[in-house]
N, C-alpha and C positions, 0 to 999 in steps of 0.2 A: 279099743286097740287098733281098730281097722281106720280110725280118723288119725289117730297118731303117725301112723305107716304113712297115709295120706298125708302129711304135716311133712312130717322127715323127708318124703321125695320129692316135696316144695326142693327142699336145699341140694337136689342135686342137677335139677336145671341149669346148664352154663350161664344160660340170659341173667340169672339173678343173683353174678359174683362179678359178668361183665357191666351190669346196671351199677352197683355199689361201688365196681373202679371207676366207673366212670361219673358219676356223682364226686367224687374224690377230686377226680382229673379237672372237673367242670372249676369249683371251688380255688383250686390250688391254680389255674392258669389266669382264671377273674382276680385274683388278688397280686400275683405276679404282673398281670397288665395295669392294675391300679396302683401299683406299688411305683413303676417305670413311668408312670402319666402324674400322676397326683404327690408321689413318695410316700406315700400312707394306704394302706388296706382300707376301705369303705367301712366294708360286712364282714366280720369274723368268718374265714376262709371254709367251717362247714357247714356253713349253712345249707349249703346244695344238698351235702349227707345227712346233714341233721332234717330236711324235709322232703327228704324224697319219699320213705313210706309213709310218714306222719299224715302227710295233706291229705291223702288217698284215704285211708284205713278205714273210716266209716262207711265215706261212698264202695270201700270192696266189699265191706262187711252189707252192707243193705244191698246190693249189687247182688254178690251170692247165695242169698237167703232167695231171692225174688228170682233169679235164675232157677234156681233148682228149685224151688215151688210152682213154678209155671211148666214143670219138665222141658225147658232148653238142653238138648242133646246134640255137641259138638264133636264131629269127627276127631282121631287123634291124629292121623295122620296132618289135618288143617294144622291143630297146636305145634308139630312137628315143624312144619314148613314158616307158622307163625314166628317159632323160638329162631328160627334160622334167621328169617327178613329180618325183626329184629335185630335182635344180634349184630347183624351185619351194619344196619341204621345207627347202633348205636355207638359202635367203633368209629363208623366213619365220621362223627360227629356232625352229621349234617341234619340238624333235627327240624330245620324245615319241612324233612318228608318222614318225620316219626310222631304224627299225628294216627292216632287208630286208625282215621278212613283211610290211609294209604296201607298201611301194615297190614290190616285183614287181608285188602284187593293183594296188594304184592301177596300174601300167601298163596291163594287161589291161586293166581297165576304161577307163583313156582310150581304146587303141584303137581297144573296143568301140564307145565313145558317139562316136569322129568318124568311124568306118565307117555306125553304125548309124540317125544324122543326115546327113551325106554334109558334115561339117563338115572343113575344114582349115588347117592351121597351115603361114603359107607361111616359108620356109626360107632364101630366093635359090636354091640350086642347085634344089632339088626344094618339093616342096608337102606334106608331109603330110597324109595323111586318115585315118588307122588301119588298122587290120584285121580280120578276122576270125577268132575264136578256131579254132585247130587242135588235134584231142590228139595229135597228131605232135609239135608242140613245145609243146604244153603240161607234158609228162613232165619233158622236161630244166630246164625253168624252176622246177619244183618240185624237182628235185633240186637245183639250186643253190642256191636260195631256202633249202632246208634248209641246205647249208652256211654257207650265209652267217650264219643263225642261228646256227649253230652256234658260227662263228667271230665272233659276237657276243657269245654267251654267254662265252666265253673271254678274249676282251676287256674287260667288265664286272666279271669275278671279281678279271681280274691288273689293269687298269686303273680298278675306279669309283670304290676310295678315294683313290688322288691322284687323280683326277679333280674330287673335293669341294673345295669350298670355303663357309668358316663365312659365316652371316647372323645377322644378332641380330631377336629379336622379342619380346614383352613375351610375358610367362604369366599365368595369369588371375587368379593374385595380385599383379602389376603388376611381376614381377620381372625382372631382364632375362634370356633364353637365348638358348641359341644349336640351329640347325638347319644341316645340308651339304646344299651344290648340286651338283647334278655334273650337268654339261653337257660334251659331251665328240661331237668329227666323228672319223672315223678316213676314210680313203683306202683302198681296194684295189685294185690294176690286176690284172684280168682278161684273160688272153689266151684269149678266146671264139672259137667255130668257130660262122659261118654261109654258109649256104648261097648258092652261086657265085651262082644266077639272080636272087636278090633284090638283090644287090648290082648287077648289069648292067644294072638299071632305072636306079640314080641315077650310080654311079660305074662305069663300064665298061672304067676301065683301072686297077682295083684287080686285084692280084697275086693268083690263084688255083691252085689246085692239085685232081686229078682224082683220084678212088676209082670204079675202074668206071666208070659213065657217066654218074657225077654231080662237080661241079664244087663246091668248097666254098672261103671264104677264111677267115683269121684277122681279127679285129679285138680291137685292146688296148684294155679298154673301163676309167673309171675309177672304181669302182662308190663307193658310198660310205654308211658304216652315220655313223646317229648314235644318240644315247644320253642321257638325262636322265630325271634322280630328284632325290629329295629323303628326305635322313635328318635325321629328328628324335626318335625315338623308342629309334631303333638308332645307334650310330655307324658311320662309313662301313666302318671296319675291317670289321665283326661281317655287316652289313648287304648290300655288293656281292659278297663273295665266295659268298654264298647266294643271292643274285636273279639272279648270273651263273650258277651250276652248273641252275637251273631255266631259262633261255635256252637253254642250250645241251643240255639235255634235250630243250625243244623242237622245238630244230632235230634233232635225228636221230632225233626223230617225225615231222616231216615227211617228212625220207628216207623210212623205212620205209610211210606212207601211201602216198607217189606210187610206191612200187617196185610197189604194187595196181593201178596203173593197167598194169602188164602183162598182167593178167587182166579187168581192167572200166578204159576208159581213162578216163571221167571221174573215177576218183581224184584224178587230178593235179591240178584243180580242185576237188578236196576238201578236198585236202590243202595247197591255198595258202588257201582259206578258213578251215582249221581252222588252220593255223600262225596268221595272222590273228588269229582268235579267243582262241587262245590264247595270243599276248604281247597281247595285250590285256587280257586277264585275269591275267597275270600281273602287269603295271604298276601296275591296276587294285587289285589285293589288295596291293599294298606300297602303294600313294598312300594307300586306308583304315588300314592297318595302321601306318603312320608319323604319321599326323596322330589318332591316337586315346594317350591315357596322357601320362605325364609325359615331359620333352625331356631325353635321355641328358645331355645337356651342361646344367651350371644352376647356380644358387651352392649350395653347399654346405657344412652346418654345421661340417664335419669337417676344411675344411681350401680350398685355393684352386686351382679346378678349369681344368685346360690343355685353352684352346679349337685353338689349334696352336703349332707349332715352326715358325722360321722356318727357308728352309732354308739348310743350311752356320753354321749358328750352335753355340756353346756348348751350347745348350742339344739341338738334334740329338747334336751329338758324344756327349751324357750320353744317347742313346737315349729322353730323353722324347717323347713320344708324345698325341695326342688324348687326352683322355677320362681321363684321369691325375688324380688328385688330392696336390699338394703339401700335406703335413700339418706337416713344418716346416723352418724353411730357419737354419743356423748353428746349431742348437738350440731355434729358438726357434719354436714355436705359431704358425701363421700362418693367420688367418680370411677374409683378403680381401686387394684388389690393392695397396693403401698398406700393411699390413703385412708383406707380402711382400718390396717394395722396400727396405722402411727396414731390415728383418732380412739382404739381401742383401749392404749397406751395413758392415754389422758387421763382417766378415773382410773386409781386403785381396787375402790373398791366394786365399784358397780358397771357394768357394761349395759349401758341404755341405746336399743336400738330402733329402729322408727322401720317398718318395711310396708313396702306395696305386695299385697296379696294377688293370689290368681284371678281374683274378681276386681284387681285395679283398687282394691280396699284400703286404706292407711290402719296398721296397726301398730302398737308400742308394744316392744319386749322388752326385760332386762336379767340382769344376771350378775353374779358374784363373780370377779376373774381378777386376777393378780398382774400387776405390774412385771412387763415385759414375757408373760407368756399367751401371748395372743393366739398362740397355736391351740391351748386349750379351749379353745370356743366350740374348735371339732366344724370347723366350715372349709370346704372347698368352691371357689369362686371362679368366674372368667370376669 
């Protein structure tokens, strides 16, 4: 009974009705911008809702079993101030800085500033005013904080290239290219252990349970990572599975910093600064490194280059792919997107195409497609 109770006040945290709008919002302005660029939707417009707890679920479920087996015990007033930064990050849509290592630190630090002004945030039930930092639970907070990176990074590598989506922008010879977006919420439900006496302040007939002569409860919290870049230089393919395996490096540096806090406790505080610091620095070195050189995706002399595949199309089925360059289609030389078509047009029955792979490879595809609907191929080109 007392896990169910626990279940059900999962769903009355704000953060985890503003995550699901905004999952919604992410989907629905991605397809509206690909609809105004392209005239076509890419990716079935929920995709965003359709993965935002799915990706997670395991890593929450191994996550919280290993939390609460190791007794990690998080302040609630932290999850308080957490749901808040949150929250905030995630309305604003800037999910640049809705990475975990910022979202723990930003909590700490609200705490700090409405303890350390005597400022607060009224609630109805309760009033918040912050806290004061402890390295009692400052420890466990950086252990999570590390996984959560971690399980960031994992998420980025296998999730940032569908996550992309094409933009067009002029190059400085006035020609058109293209750049990927990836913007991307994930959800993780958290089953966190805090401590009985904090809870007896605001809710006092929340369901606890006794170790010794201490009193502790669970609370199913709905934590939530976001994620955004920009590849122009790299395709997404080449690009997120390398800026994800460095996340995820990150995060079990973290671990390893705050496991120091068992010997000098201010680690723990070190080590959410320096996780901090260092996706920062991470983002930081891909934003410059992506906006400097020429744009992986662009017209090219050699042949008519695949901005993407629609998906469930013909052109999926034939395994093309981004970044692909179609050198000829029925036989025939194809330089650009009216040539392409009109050569498409040629065979009835079979659509024979010859493409240069990302290794510069020559491969043959082909395909069943019907006389004058060339749009069935499901390709977007520059």
């Amino acid at each position: 009974m007392e896990a169910l109770m626990d279940i059900g006040r999962f769903f009355v945290n704000p953060l985890l009705y503003i995550a699901l709008l905004a999952a919604i919002l992410l989907g629905y302005f991605r397809v509206k911008k690909e609809r105004k660029l392209f005239r076509t939707r890419i990716v079935w417009g929920w995709r965003e809702f359709g993965h935002l707890l799915k990706d997670g679920i395991l890593y929450a479920l191994i996550f919280s079993v290993l939390f609460s087996a190791i007794g990690l015990t998080v302040s609630l007033e932290w999850l308080v101030a957490l749901s808040l930064v949150s929250a905030l990050i995630v309305i604003s849509g800037i999910y640049y800085l809705a990475s975990f290592a910022y979202l723990a630190l930003g909590a700490i630090g609200l705490g700090w500033l409405l303890a350390n002004y005597g400022w607060t945030i009224p609630f109805g039930l309760f009033d918040f005013g912050g806290y004061a930092a402890a390295w009692n639970w400052l420890l466990p907070v950086a252990l999570i904080t590390g996984a959560m990176v971690f399980l960031e990074g994992r998420l980025v590598a296998r999730r940032g290239e569908e996550a992309s989506s094409p933009r067009l922008e002029k190059t400085s010879r006035g020609l058109t290219a293209v750049f990927y977006k990836a913007k991307r919420l994930w959800l993780i439900p958290l089953l966190l252990v805090v401590p009985g006496d904090l809870l007896d302040a605001y809710l006092p007939y929340w369901p606890q349970f006794t170790i010794g002569s201490s009193s502790f409860s669970f609370i199913l919290f709905p934590a939530v990572i976001g994620f955004q870049s920009k590849a122009r230089k790299s395709l997404p393919v080449h690009l997120y599975p390398k800026l994800g395996n460095q996340i995820w490096v990150l995060g079990l540096a973290i671990i390893v910093l705050a496991l120091f806090a068992y010997l000098w406790e201010p680690m723990a505080l070190i080590a959410l600064v320096a996780g901090a610091a260092g996706r920062a620095g991470i983002s930081l070195f891909s934003l410059l490194n992506e906006n400097k050189g020429n744009h992986a995706v662009a017209p090219q002399a050699t042949g008519v280059m695949i901005v993407d595949v629609l998906a469930d199309s013909p052109a999926e089925k034939m395994g093309l792919v981004r970044g692909e360059i179609i050198r000829k289609v029925n036989g025939l030389t194809v330089t650009n997107e009216t040539e392409l078509y009109e050569a498409i047009q040629i065979n009835a029955a079979h659509c024979r195409l010859e493409v240069l792979d990302h290794n510069k490879e020559i491969r043959l595809r082909q395909h069943v497609i019907f006389r004058h609907d060339h749009y069935r191929l499901g390709l977007i080109v520059v």
